[in-house]
N, C-alpha and C positions, 0 to 999 in steps of 0.2 A: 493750407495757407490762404488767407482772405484776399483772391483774384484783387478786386476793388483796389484796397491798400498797396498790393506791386502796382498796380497801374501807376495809381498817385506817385510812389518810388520810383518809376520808371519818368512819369511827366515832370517831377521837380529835377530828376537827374538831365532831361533834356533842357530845361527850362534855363539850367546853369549855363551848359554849354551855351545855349543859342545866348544867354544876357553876356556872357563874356566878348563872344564875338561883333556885336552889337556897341560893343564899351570898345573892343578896339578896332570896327570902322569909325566912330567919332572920333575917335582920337587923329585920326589918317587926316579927315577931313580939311585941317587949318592949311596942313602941309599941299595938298592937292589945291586950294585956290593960291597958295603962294608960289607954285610953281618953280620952287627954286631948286627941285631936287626927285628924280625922278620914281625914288622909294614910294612916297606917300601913295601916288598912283598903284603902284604895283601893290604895295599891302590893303588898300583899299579893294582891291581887284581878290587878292587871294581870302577876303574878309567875305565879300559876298560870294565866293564859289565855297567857302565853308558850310555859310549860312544856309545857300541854297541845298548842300551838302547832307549837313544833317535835318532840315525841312521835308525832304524826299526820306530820309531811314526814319526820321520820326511820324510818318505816315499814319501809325494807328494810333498814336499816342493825342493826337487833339485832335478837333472836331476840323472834318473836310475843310469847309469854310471858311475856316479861321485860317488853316494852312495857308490856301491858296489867296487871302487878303494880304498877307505876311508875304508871300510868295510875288508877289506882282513887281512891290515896290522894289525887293532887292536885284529881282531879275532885270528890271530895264537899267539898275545901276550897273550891274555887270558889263551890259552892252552898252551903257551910257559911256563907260571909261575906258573901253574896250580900243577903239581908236586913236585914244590918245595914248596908251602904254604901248602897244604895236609900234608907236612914231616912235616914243623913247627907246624903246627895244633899238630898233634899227639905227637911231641916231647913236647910240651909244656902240653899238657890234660896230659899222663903219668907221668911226672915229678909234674905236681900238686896231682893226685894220689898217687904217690910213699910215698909223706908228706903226708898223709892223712892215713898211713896203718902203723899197729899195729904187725904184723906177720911179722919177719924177714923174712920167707921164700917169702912169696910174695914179700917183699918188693924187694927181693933180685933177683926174675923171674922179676919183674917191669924195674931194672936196667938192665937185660939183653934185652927187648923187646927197653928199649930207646938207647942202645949200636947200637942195628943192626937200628936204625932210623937215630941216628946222621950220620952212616958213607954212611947210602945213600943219605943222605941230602947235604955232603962232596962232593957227586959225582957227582949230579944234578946240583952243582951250575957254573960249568964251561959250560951249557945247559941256565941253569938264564943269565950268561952274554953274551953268542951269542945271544940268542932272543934280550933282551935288546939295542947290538949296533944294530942288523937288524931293527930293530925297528927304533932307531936313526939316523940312515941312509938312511932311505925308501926317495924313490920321491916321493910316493904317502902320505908319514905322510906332506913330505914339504909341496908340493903344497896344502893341505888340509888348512894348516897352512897359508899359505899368502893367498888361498879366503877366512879365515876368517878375519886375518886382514883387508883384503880390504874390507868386507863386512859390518864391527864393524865402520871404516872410512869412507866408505860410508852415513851411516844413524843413526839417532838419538840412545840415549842413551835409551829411552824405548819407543814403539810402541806408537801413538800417540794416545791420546783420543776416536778418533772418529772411529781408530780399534779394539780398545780393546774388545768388543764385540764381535764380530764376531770370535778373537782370543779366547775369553773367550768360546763361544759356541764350537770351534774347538777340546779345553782341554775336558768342558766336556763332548765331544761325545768321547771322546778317555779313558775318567776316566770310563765314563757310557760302553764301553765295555769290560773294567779290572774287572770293578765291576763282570759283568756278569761272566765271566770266575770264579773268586774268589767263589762266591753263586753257581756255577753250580757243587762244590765239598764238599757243606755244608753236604750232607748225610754221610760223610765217617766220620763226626766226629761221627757217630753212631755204628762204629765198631775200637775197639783199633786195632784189627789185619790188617787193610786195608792199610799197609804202602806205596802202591805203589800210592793213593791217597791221602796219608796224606803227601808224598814229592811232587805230583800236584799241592795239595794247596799251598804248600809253596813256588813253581815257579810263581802262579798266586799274589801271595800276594806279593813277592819281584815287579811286573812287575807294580799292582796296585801304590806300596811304588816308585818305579823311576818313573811312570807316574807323579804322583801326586809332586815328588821333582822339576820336570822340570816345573810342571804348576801352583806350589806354586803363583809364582807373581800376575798370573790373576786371583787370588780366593778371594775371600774377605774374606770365611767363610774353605776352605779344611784343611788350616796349621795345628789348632784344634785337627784333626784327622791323624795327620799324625803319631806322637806317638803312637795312638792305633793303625796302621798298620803296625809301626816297632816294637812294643809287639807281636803283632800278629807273623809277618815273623819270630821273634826272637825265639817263642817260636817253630811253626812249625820246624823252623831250630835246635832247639835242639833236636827236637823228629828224626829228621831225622838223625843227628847224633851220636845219641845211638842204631840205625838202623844199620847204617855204621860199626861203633864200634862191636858188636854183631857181624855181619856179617864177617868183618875181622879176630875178635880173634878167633871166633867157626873155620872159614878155618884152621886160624894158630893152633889151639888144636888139628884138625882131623889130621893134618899133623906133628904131635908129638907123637908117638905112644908109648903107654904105659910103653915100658921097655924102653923108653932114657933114658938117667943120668941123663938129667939135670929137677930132678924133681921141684926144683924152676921155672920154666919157667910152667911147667904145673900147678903149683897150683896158681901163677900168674894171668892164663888165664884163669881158673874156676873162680879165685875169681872177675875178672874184666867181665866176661860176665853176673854173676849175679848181680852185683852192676849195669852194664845198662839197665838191663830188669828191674831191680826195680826201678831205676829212671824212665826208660823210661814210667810205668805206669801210675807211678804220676803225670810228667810233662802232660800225658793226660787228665788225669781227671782234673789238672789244665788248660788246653787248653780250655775244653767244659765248664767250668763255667766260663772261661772271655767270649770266646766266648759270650756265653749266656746273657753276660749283656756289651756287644755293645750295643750302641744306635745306631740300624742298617739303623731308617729309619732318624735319624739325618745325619749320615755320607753321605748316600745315596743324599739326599737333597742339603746339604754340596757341596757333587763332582762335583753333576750332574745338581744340579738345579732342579729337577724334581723328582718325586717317584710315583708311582700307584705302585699296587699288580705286585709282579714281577712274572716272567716263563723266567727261565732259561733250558738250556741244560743239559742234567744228563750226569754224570760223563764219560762214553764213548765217547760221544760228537756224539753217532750216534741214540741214546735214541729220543724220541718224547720229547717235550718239555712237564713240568712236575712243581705243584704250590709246591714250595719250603716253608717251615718252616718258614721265617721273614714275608712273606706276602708282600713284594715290590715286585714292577716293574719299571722297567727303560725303559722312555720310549725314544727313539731313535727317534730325528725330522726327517724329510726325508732331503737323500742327505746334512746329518749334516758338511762332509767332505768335500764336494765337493765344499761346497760354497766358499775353501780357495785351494783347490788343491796343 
């Protein structure tokens, strides 16, 4: 099979992805200066962690350079809006809380904590719309933008037959080492207190869920499983969450000292730090029982095409490699990358 030619299949097949996600951060963008709705932000935000997403998998596929030109602009959007969906977030978790509460006085702390949110939220957003036009105005988002065009006019609508293959091996050696990362943090679901691991996994299982989005087409059997890996991230990202939450209000309680006035903001903060801690246990012990009834070595199979007894990396990543709980292994063809560069 002529190397050269899968390459090209391989860089028009990325070229689609990245111009699609491209087409729907534009689109975010009208909704994000109009402010009226806290969506736009947030698909704006899941637009650029795609992008950046498959920019790092498609590594060998274009030239360094170009990557990292491509790469700058959409990395500071990221954190450009980063601040403002955080506010949304919490403006909206409060205010669902606030309706859920029986106690005037909380209720009544709850509306002071969503006061001082909204008018930082007021503040940031004149920060939302300079990222946004820099963003719109970049040479390097242009030009990204017409080598995809030219790339999509160039060459056929889907990679041709006789590379699919070879593309197909490329995904699963790329899903077969998500996977690994993902299993090399399964020991922490054995302690609820390991938080710093337990938001690990949920970086390795979102990275798993966008591998796996971009390599959908060449799978015959992954789609399946794509659901259990956005339950999965879903749930990790709520535990991480109520981490967050916890973390924030206890600062903001320490920093309320006992004789302020405003004792509804204190009782507020007691009552929403225990309401996380107790969700937050539950959602664990909910974690380890889906966990637990994955079909770990169907997915595995599924991904990667392949499974033996696995050995993964423990959790440090600097650990001797160590037999893991599922009993997989993923085995890794030699130079599975290389053959598409």
């Amino acid at each position: 099979m002529n190397e050269q030619a899968t390459r090209r299949s391989l860089r028009r097949f990325a070229g689609r992805y990245l111009a699609r996600q491209l087409k729907q951060l534009r689109r975010e963008m009208a909704g994000v200066r109009a402010n009226a709705d806290i969506e736009p932000v947030h698909q704006c935000r899941v637009a650029t962690r795609r992008l950046r997403a498959a920019l790092a998998l498609f590594d060998r596929t274009f030239p360094q350079k170009r990557l990292q030109r491509w790469n700058k602009p959409v990395k500071r959007l990221t954190g450009g809006l980063g601040q403002a969906r955080d506010l949304d977030v919490q403006i909206q978790h409060l205010r669902g809380r606030h309706d859920s509460v029986d106690d005037p006085q909380v209720a009544h702390g709850i509306d002071q904590l969503i006061d001082d949110l909204v008018e930082q939220r007021h503040a940031v957003q004149p920060q939302v719309i300079e990222q946004i036009d820099r963003f719109s105005t970049s040479k390097r988002i242009a030009g990204m933008r017409r080598y995809l065009n030219k790339l999509q006019a160039d060459g056929k609508a889907k990679p041709p037959k006789r590379h699919r293959q070879s593309l197909r091996q490329w995904i699963q050696d790329c899903l077969r080492q998500r996977l690994e990362d993902l299993y090399g943090y399964e020991s922490c679901l054995s302690d609820p207190a390991d938080m710093e691991n337990h938001h690990r996994m949920r970086v390795a299982a979102k990275k798993l869920r966008y591998t796996l989005e971009i390599g959908r087409p060449l799978l015959a059997d992954g789609a399946e499983h794509l659901d259990a890996i956005k339950r999965l991230q879903s749930m990790l990202g709520d535990i991480h969450d109520h981490d967050v939450w916890v973390d924030r209000l206890s600062q903001r309680r320490q920093a309320t000292p006992a004789d302020d006035a405003r004792t509804d903001l204190r009782a507020a903060l007691d009552h929403l730090v225990a309401e996380h801690r107790t969700e937050r246990g539950a959602l664990f012990v909910e974690l380890v029982a889906s966990w637990s009834k994955l079909d770990h070595a169907a997915m595995c199979s599924a991904l990667t095409g392949d499974c033996r007894p696995l050995e993964t990396v423990g959790m440090d990543r600097q650990s001797p490699r160590v037999q893991i709980r599922t009993g997989l292994r993923l085995h890794r063809p030699p130079d599975a990358t290389a053959q598409i560069g």
